[in-house]
C-alpha positions in Angstrom: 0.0 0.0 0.0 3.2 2.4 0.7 4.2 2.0 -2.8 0.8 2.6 -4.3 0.6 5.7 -2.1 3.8 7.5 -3.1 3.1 8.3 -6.6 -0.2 10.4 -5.4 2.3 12.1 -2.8 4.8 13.1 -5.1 1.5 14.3 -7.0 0.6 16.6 -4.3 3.6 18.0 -3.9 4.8 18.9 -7.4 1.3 20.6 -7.8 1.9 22.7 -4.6 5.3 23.2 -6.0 3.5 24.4 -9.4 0.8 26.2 -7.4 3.8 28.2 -5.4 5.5 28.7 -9.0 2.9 30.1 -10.2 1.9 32.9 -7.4 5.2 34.0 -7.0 5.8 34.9 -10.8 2.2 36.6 -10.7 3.0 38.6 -7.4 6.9 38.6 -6.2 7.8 42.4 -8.0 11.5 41.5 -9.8 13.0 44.8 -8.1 13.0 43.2 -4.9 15.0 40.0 -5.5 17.9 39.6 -2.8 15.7 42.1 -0.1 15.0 41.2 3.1 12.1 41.9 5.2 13.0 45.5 6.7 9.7 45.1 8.8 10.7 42.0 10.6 13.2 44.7 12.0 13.4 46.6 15.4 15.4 49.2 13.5 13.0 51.4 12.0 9.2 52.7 11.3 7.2 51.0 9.2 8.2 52.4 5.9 6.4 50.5 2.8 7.5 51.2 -0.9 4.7 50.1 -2.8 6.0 47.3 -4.3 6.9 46.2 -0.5 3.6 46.5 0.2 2.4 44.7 -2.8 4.0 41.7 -1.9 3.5 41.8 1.8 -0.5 41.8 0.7 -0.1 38.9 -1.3 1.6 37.0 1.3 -0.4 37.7 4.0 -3.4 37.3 1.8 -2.8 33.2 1.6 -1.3 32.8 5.0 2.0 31.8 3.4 3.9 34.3 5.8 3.4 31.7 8.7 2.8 28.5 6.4 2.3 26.1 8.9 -0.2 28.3 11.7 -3.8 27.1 11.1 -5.6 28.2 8.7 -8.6 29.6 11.0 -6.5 32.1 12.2 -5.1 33.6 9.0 -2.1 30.9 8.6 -1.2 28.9 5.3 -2.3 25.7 7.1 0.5 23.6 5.4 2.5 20.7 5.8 6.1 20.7 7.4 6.9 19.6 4.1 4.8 22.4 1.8 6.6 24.9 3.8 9.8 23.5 2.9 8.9 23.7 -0.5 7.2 27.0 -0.1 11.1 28.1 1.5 12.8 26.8 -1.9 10.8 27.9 -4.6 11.2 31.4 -2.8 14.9 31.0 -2.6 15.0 30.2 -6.3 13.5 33.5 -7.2 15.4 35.6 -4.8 12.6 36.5 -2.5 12.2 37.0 0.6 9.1 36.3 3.7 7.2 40.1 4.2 6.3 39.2 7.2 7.9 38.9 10.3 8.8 40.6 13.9 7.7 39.9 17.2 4.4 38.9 16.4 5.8 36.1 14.1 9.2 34.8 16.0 7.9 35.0 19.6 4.1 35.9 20.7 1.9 34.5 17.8 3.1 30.7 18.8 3.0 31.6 22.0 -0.8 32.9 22.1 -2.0 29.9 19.9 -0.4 27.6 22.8 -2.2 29.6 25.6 -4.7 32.1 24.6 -8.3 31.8 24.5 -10.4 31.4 21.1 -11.4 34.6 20.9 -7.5 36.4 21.7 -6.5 34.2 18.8 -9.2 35.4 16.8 -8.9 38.8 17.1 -4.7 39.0 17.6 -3.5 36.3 15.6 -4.8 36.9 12.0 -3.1 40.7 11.6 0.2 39.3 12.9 -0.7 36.8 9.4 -1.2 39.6 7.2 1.7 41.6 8.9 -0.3 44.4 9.7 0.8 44.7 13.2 4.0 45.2 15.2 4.5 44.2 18.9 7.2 44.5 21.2 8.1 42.7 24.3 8.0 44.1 28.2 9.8 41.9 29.7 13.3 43.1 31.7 13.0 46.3 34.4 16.1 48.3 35.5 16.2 45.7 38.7 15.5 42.6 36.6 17.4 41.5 33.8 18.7 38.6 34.4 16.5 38.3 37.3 13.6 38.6 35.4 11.3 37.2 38.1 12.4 40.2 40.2 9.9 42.2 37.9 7.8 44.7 40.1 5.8 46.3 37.2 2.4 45.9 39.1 -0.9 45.5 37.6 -3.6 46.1 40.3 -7.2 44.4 39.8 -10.0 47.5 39.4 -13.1 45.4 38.6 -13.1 45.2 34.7 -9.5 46.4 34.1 -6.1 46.4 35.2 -4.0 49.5 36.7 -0.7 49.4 35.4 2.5 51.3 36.6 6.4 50.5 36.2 8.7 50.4 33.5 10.6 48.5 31.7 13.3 48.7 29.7 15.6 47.4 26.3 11.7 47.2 25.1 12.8 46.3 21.2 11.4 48.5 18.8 9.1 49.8 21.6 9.1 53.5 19.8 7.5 52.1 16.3 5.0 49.2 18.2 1.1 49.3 18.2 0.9 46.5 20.9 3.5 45.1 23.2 3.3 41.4 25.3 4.2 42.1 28.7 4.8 40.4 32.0 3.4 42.1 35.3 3.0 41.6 38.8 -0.1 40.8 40.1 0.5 39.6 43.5 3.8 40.5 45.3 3.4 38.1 47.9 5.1 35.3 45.4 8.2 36.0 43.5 7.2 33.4 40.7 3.4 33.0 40.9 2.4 36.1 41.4 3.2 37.3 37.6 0.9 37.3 34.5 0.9 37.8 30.6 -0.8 40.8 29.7 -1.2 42.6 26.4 -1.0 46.3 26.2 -2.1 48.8 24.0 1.0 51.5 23.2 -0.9 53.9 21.5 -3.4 53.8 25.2 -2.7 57.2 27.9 -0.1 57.0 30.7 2.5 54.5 28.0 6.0 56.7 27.2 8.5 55.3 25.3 12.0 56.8 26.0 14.7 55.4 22.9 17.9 54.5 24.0 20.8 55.3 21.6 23.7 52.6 21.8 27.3 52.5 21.1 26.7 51.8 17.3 24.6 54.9 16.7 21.3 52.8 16.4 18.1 53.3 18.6 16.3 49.9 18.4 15.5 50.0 22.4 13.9 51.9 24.4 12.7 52.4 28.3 9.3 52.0 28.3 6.9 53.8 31.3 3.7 52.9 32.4 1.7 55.5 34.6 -1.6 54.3 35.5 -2.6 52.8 32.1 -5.8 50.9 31.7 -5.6 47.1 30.9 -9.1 45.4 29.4 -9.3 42.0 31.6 -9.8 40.5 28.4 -6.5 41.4 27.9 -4.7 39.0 30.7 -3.4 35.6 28.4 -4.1 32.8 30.6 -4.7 33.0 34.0 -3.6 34.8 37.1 0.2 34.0 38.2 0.3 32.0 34.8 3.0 34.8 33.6 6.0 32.9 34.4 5.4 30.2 32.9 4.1 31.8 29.8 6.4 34.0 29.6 9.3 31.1 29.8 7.1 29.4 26.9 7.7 32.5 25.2 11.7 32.9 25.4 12.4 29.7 23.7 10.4 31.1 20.7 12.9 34.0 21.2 15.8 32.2 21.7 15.5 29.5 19.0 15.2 32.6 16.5 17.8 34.3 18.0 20.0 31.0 17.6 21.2 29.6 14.0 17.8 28.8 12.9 16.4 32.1 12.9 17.3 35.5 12.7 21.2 34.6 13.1 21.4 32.8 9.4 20.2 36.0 8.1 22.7 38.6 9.7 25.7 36.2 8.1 24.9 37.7 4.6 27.7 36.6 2.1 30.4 33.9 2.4 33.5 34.9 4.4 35.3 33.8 1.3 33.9 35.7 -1.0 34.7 38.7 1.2 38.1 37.9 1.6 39.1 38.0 -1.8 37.7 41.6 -2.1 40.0 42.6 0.3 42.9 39.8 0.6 45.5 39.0 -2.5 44.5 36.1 -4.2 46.7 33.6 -6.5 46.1 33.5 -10.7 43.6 30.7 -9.1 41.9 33.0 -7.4 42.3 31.6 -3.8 44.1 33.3 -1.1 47.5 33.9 -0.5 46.7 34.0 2.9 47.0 30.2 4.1 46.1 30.8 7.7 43.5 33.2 6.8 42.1 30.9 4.2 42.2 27.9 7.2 40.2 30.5 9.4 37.5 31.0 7.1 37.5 27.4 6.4 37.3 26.3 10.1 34.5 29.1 10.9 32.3 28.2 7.2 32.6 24.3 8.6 31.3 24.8 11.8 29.0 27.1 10.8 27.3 25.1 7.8 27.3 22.5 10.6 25.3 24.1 12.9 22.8 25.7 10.7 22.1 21.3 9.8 21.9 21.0 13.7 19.9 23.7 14.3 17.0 22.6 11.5 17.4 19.0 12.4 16.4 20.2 16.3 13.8 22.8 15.6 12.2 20.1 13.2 11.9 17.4 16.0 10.8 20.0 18.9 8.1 21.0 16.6 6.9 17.5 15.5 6.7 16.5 19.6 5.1 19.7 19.8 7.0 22.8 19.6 10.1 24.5 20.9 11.8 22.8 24.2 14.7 23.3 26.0 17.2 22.7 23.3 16.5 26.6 22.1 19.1 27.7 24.9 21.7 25.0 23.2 20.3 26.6 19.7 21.2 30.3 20.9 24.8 29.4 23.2 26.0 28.3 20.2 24.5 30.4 17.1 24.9 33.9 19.4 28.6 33.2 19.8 29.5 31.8 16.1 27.4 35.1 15.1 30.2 37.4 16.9 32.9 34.9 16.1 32.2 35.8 12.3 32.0 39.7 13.0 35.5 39.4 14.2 36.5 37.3 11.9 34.7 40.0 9.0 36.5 43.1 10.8 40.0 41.2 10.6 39.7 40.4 6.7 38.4 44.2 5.9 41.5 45.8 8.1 41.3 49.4 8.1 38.5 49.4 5.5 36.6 47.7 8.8 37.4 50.3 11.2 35.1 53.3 9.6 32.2 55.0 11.3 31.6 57.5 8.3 32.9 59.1 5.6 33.2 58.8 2.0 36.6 56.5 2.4 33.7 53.6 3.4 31.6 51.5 1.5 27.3 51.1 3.0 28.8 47.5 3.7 31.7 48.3 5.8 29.7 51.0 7.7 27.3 48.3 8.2 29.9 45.7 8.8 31.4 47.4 11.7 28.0 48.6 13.5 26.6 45.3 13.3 30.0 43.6 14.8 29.8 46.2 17.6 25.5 45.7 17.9 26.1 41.8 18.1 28.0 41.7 21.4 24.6 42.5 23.0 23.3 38.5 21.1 25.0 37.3 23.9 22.8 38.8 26.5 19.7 39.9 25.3 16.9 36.9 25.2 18.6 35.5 28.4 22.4 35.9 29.0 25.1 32.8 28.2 25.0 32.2 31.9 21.2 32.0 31.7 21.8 29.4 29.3 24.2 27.3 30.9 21.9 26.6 33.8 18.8 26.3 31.5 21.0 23.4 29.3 22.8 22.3 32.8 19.4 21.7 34.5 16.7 20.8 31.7 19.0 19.2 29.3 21.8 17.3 31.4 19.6 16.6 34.3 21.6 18.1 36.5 21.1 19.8 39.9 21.8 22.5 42.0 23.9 21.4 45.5 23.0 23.6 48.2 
């Protein structure tokens, strides 16, 4: 019967493949092959150009910018395998998912885990059409990496919530409609006394404050709530649910922080090919360089390896069920080969990599050096190396702290 059965499979799938064919030639506009999604970014407003738009609508319009989220909710409702096919026949052409951000990475799997029907209906499908941005309040000035030392408190009027504290490093807080947030709600239990509430950032009493960081960017910001007004419908879960909500959250966070997500797209081009912009070459065209050209090697190896590590993991969290523990492996790992590659970048471009500004620099080696110096934060933000250690040296090795 297995053999019988394949031939209507492969069917399927090369008229999906067809079907995909098909809409992108109708709908990807040529001039933005090679782009990447600048909304999926904490970097900027939402700026459209028409033909970003375009596409973006067309996307969104079949679910196909979260393929595999159920189709109820404004997903594509594929197969594991569509999706993959979806991914290739896009790569082929040069184009790239519209939509993206918070909404996609970190709360929308999160709220079809633990919201109710009607939070999914009404939050989940503009997050699928990419109509909406969110940003996270999760970290205070007293809790970073204590982040169950939160004292953001949301007091219980009746109908609605009170909310007052801050928070800060809120991502793209300044350009947001709606941000996730964990509050206090009873602060006579460090852990079960917080909840997952969604806030309005456009509602009175929310400030946003940016803060402007070593490489000139602005992506974060301290974020102040004075007495703002939370709908009870608004509260994800239950009572004192936060923490654990919020933890389901973080490994959304960190698995797209890691290799298999938002990593692999800050490598851009092959070390290699850099190099020989910038590095003599033989009549062969390979480097001169032997120990260089071992360095890039080494690094392209272990990286190439990884990225197979990190798909091979994300694809068996997701088929028992979603993301697990192994996200803090995922981001150790992809964080650190992602600055190991900066360096690594900065060292082949020599002085061309030390520019701030100035016509003596390419966009590329402006861009080069700010993201090298904006990727030693990888390494903290989304829950510090340390963090990680103990997350991998208690919930992957089994292993126990000895008073």
């Amino acid at each position: 019967m297995a053999t019988l059965a394949e031939p209507k499979e492969a069917s399927a799938d090369d008229a999906f493949r067809e079907e995909v064919r098909a809409f992108l030639a109708e709908h990807f506009p040529a001039e933005l092959k090679g782009s990447n999604n600048a909304l999926a970014s904490v970097e900027g407003p939402t700026n459209e150009s028409p033909a970003e738009k375009a596409w973006r609508e067309a996307m969104g319009s079949r679910g196909w910018g979260v393929p595999t989220w159920p189709k109820e909710y404004g997903g594509g409702g594929l197969t594991r395998k569509q999706a993959h096919i979806l991914n290739e026949e896009m790569a082929k052409v040069g184009a790239y998912n519209p939509i993206g951000g918070m909404g996609v990475m970190m709360f929308g799997p999160t709220l079809l885990e633990y919201g109710s029907e009607e939070q999914k209906r009404e939050h989940i499908p503009p997050i699928a059409r990419g109509e909406i941005r969110w940003c996270q309040g999760y970290s205070e000035p007293n809790a970073g990496s204590d982040l169950a030392n939160l004292q953001t408190f949301a007091e219980d009027k009746g109908d609605h919530y009170l909310v007052n504290g801050q928070k800060t490093w809120t991502s793209g807080g300044q350009w947001a409609d709606k941000c996730f947030a964990i509050v206090r709600t009873d602060r006579s239990d460090k852990h079960n006394g917080i909840s997952f509430m969604l806030i309005d950032m456009k509602d009175p009493g929310v400030e946003v404050r940016p803060i402007q960081m070593i490489s000139g960017m602005s992506p974060f910001c301290e974020t102040f709530f004075t007495d703002v007004k939370v709908p009870k419908e608004n509260l994800v879960g239950k009572e004192g649910q936060g923490w654990t909500i919020g933890k389901r959250l973080l490994q959304h966070e960190r698995t797209n922080l890691s290799g298999g997500g938002s990593m692999a797209r800050l490598m851009g081009s092959a070390l290699s090919d850099v190099a020989k912009k910038y590095l003599e070459t033989d009549d062969q065209g390979v480097l001169v360089d032997a120990v260089m050209r071992d360095r890039i090697a080494d690094f392209e190896i272990r990286w190439q390896a990884f990225l197979l590590t990190a798909k091979r993991a994300m694809e068996e969290s997701k088929a028992q069920g979603g993301v697990s523990e192994i996200s803090s492996v995922l981001k150790k790992l992809g964080t650190k080969l992602g600055q190991e590659r900066a360096e690594l970048l900065i060292e082949i471009m020599g002085l061309q990599g030390l520019g701030w500004e100035g016509d003596g620099f390419s966009d590329s080696e402006l861009s080069g050096v700010r993201a090298w110096l904006f990727g030693k934060a990888t390494t903290i933000y989304g829950g510090s190396t340390e963090i990680q250690n103990n997350i991998i040296a208690k919930r992957v090795l089994g292993m126990l702290d000895h008073q």
